[in-house]
C-alpha positions as CSV (number, residue, x, y, z in Angstrom):
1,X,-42.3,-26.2,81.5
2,X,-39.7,-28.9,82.2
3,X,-36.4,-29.7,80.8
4,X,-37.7,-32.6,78.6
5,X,-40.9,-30.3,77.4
6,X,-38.3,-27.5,76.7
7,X,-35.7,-29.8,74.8
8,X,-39.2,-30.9,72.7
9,X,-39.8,-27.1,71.8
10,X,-36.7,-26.3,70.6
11,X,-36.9,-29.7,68.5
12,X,-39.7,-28.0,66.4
13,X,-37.6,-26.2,63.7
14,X,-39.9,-23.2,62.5
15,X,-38.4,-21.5,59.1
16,X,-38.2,-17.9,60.6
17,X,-36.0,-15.7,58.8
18,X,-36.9,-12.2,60.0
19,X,-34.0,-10.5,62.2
20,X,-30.8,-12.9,59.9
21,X,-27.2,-11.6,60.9
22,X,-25.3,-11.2,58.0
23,X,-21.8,-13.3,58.4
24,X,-19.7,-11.8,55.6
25,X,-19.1,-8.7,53.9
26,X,-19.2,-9.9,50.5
27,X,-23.0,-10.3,50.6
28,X,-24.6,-8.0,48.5
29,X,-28.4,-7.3,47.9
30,X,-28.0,-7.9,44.3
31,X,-29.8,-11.6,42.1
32,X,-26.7,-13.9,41.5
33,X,-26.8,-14.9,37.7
34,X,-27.6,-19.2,37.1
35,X,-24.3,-20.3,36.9
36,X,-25.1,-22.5,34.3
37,X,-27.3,-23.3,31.4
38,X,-30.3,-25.6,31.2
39,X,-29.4,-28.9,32.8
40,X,-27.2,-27.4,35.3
41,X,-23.8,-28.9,36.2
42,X,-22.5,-32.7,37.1
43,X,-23.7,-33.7,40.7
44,X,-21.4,-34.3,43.0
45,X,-21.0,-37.1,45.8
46,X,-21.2,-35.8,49.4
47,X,-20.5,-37.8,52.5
48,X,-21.8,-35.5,54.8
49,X,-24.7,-33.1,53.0
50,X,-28.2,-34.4,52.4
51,X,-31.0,-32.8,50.6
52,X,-34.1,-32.4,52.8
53,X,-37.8,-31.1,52.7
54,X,-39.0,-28.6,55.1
55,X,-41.3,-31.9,56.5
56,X,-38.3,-34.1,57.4
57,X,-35.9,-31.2,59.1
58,X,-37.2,-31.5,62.5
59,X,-36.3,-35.3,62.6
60,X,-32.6,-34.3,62.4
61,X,-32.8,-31.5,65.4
62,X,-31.9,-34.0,68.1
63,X,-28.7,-35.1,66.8
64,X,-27.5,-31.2,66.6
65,X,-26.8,-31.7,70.3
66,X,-24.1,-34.0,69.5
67,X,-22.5,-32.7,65.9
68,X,-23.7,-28.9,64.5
69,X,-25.8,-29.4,61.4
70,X,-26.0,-26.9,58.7
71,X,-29.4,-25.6,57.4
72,X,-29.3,-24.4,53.7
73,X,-32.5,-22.9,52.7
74,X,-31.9,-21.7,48.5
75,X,-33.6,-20.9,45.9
76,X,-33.5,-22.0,42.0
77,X,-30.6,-19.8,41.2
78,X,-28.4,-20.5,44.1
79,X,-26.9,-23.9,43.9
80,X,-23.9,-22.6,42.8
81,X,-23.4,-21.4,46.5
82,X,-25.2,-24.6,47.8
83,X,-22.5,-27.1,46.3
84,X,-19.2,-25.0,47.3
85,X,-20.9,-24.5,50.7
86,X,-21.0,-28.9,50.5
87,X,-17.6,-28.7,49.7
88,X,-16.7,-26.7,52.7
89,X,-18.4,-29.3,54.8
90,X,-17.1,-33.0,53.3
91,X,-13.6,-31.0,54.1
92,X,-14.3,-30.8,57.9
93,X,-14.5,-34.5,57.5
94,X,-17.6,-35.0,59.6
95,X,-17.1,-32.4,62.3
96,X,-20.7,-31.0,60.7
97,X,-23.3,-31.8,58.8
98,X,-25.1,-29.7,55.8
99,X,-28.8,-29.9,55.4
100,X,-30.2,-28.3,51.9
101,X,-33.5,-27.3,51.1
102,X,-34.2,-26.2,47.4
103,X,-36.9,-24.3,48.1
104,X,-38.0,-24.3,43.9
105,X,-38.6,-27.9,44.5
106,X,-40.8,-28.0,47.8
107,X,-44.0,-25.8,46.3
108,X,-46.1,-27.4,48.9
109,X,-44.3,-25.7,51.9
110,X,-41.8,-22.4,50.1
111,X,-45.0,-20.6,50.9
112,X,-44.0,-19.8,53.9
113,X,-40.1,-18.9,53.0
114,X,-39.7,-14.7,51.7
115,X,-37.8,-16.3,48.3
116,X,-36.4,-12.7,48.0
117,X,-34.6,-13.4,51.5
118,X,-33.1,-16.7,50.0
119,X,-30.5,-18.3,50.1
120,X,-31.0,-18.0,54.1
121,X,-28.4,-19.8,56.3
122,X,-28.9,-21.4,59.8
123,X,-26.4,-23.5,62.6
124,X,-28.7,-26.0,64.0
125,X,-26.7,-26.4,67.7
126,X,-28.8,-28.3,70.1
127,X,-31.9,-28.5,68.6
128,X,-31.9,-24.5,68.0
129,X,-31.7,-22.4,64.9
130,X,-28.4,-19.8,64.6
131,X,-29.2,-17.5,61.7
132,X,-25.9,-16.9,60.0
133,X,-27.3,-14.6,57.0
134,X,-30.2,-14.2,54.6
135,X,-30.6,-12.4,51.4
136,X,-29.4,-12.9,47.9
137,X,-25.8,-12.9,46.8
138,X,-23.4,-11.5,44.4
139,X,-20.5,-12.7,44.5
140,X,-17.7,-14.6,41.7
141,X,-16.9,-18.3,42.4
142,X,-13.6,-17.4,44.7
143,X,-16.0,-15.3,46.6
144,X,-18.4,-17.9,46.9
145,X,-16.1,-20.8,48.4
146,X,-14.9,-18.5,50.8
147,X,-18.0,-17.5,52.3
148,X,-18.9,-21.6,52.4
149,X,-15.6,-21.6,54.2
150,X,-16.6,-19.0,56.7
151,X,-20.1,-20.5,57.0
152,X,-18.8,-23.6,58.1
153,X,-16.0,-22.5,60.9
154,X,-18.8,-20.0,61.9
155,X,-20.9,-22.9,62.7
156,X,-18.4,-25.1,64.4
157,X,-17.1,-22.3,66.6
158,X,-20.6,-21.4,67.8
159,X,-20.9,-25.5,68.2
160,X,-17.7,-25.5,70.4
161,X,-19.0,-22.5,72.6
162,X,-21.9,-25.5,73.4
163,X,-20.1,-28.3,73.5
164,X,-21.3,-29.8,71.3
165,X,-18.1,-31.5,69.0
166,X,-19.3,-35.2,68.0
167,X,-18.6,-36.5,64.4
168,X,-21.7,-36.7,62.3
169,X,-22.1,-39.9,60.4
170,X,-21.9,-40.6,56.7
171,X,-25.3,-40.9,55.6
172,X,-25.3,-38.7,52.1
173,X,-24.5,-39.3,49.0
174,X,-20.8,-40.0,49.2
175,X,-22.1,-43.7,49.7
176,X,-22.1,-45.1,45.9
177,X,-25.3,-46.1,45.3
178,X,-26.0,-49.3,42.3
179,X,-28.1,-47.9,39.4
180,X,-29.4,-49.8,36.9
181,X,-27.6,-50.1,33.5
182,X,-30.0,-47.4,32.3
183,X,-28.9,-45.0,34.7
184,X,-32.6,-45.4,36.3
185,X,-32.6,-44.6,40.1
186,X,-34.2,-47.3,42.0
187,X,-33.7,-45.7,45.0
188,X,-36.3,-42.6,43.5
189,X,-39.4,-43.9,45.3
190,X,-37.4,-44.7,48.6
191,X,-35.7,-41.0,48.7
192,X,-38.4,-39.3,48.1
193,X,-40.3,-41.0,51.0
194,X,-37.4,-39.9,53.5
195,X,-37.2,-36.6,51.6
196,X,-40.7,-36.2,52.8
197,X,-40.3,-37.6,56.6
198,X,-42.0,-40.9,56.0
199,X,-39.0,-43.0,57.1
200,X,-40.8,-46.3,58.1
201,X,-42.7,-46.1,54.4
202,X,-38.3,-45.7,53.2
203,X,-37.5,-48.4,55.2
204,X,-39.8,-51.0,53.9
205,X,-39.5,-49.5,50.1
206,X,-35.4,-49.9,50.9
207,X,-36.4,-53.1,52.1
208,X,-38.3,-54.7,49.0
209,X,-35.2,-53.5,47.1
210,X,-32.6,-55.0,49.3
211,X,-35.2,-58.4,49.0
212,X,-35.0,-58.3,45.3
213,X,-31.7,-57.3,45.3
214,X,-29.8,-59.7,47.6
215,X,-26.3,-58.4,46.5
216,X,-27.3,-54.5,46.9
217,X,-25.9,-54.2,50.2
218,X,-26.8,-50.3,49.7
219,X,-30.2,-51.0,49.7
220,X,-29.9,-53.0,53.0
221,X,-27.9,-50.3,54.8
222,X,-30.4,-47.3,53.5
223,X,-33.3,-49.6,54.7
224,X,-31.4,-50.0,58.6
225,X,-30.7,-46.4,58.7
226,X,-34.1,-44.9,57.6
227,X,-35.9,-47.6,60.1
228,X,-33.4,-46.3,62.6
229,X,-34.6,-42.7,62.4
230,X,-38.2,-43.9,62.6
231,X,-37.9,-45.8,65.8
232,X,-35.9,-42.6,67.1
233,X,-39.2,-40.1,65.9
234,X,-41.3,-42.7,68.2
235,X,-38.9,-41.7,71.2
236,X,-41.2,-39.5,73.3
237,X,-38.8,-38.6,76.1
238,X,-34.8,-39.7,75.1
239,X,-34.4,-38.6,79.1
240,X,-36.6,-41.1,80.4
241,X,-35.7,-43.5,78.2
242,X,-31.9,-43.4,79.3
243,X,-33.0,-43.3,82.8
244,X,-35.0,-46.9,82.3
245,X,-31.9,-48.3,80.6
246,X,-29.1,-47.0,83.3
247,X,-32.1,-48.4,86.2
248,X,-32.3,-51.5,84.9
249,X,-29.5,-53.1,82.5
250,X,-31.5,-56.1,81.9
251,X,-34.2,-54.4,79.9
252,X,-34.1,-55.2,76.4
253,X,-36.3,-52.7,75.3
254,X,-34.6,-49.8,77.4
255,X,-31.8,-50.8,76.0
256,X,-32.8,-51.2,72.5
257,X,-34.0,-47.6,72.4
258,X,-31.1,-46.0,73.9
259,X,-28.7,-48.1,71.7
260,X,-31.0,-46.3,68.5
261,X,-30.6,-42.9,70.0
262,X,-26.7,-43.4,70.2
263,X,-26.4,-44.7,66.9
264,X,-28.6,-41.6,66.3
265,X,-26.7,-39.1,67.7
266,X,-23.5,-40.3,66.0
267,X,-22.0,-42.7,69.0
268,X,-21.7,-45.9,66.8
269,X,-19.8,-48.0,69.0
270,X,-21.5,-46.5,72.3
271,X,-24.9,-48.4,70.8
272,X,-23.1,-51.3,69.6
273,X,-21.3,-51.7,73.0
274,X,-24.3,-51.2,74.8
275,X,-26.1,-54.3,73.0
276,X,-22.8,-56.8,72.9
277,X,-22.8,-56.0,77.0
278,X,-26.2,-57.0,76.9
279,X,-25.5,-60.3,74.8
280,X,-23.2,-61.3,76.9
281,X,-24.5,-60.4,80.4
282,X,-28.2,-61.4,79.6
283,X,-30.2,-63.4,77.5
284,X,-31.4,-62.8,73.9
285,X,-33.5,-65.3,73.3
286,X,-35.2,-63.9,70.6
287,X,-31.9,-62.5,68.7
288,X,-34.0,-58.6,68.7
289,X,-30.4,-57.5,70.4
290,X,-27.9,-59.1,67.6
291,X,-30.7,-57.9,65.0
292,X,-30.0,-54.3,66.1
293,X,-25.7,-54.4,66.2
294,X,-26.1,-56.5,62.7
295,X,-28.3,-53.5,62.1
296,X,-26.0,-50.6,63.3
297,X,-23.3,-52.9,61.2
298,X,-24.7,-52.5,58.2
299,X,-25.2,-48.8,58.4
300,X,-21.4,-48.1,58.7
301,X,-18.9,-48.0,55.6
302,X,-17.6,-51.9,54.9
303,X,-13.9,-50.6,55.7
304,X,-15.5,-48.9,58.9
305,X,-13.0,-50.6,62.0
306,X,-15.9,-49.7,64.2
307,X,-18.1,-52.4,61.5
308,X,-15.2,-55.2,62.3
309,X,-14.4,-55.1,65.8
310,X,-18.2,-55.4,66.3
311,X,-18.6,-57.8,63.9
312,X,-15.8,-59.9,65.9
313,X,-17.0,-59.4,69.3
314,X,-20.5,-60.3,68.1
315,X,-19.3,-63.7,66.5
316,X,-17.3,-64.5,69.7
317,X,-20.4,-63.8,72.3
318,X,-22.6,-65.9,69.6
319,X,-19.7,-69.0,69.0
């Protein structure tokens, strides 16, 4: 098997729980009480936590080899745990990021997940699973936020050991998204497309909004960064590609797929650089290159300096 073949394997994120190493102490093999009552509690924003299916986790296994990524797998009486463990994480400022998986709302695959071994917690670090522990919890609420604490230094030190110490990108939902006055989502339909892995069928349903919408700049950036992830999932060997681009500078499309994979991997300016050089060393007659930084652009925060020294250097190359 070679290196790229290997790399692909590990990329395939089975949900194994047997053989979990317990992280802290205070677990105990006891049900933790809803912390709540019907309705549950206000939702939070969170830069740097998404909520995931057990479909769309393997598209996010290829940018563990640049930041560590958390892998909450929890059960209907756990999000107690699975918001202090997002608050842990948004205060590492990007240094990780936290996948959750509510298990009670993915029937179609919790089949395959022991719910008695839930919550179950994983370090994704290089396209590979870490199990950190498994099992239910008892535990009060200082209890709880310290474990989340643990959890997330356990994570980062094991990502240190690899190398692996990038910034992950802020792509939850820390970014304020426009409702309508009713409070209606209309982002529903495009979430739960990503939520299920079908991020060209986001893209385009981001797409349509951002079209009706012209002044939902939201809707713009969601549809550039769920197309992103698509083109990236079409990437059969990121190796090869990188070796085409490095072996020939003047090949758009080389380039173009390496700039995604940066972008991808959470080097923003490394795939905006990469396209400006080619603006201004080649030519781009058919704009594809300016598409793709206006692209990456739009995915960053507005106040982002990375957004407006691109922006700058783009305007100069074009003017």
């Amino acid at each position: 098997m070679n290196e790229s073949e290997e790399n692909r394997k590990n990329e395939q994120i089975g949900i194994s729980l047997a053989g979990a190493v317990d992280l802290s102490e205070m677990k105990a093999r006891a049900s933790q009480k809803a912390k709540a009552e019907e309705g549950g509690g206000k939702e939070e924003d969170f830069s740097y936590c998404l909520d995931v299916s057990f479909a769309s986790v393997e598209s996010y296994a290829p940018a563990s080899s640049t930041y560590p990524i958390l892998l909450l797998i929890y059960g209907a009486n756990d999000w107690g745990f699975a918001d202090d463990l997002a608050r842990a994480v948004e205060k590492e400022n990007g240094k990780l990021q936290l996948l959750r998986i509510d298990a009670s709302k993915d029937p179609s695959q919790a089949a395959t997940v022991d719910l008695a071994s839930l919550p179950a917690l994983f370090a994704m670090i290089k396209g590979k699973l870490l199990p950190l522990f498994e099992g239910p919890l008892s535990m009060d609420a200082s209890q709880s936020l310290q474990l989340a604490q643990e959890s997330a230094e356990a994570a980062l030190e094991a990502a240190a050991e690899e190398g692996v110490t990038g910034t992950a990108p802020m792509m939850g939902k820390g970014e304020k998204e426009e409702k309508e006055p009713s409070g209606e989502n209309i982002y529903s339909e495009a979430e739960k497309l990503a939520s299920d892995g079908k991020f060209a069928q986001a893209a385009r349903a981001y797409e349509k909004i951002a079209q009706e919408r012209p002044q939902d700049a939201q809707a713009a950036s969601k549809a550039n960064k769920a197309a992103l992830i698509a083109r990236v999932k079409e990437i059969k060997d990121p190796a090869l590609a990188r070796k085409k681009a490095a072996e020939d500078p003047s090949d758009l499309s080389s380039q173009l797929e390496v700039a995604d994979l940066d972008v991808y991997e959470g080097h923003v300016q490394d795939g905006m650089e990469r396209l400006l050089d080619f603006i201004a060393n080649y030519k781009d007659e058919e704009g594809k290159a300016k598409e793709r930084v206006l692209s990456f652009i739009s995915i960053l925060p507005s106040s982002d300096p990375r957004a407006k020294k691109a922006r700058m250097k783009l305007a100069n190359l074009l003017y």
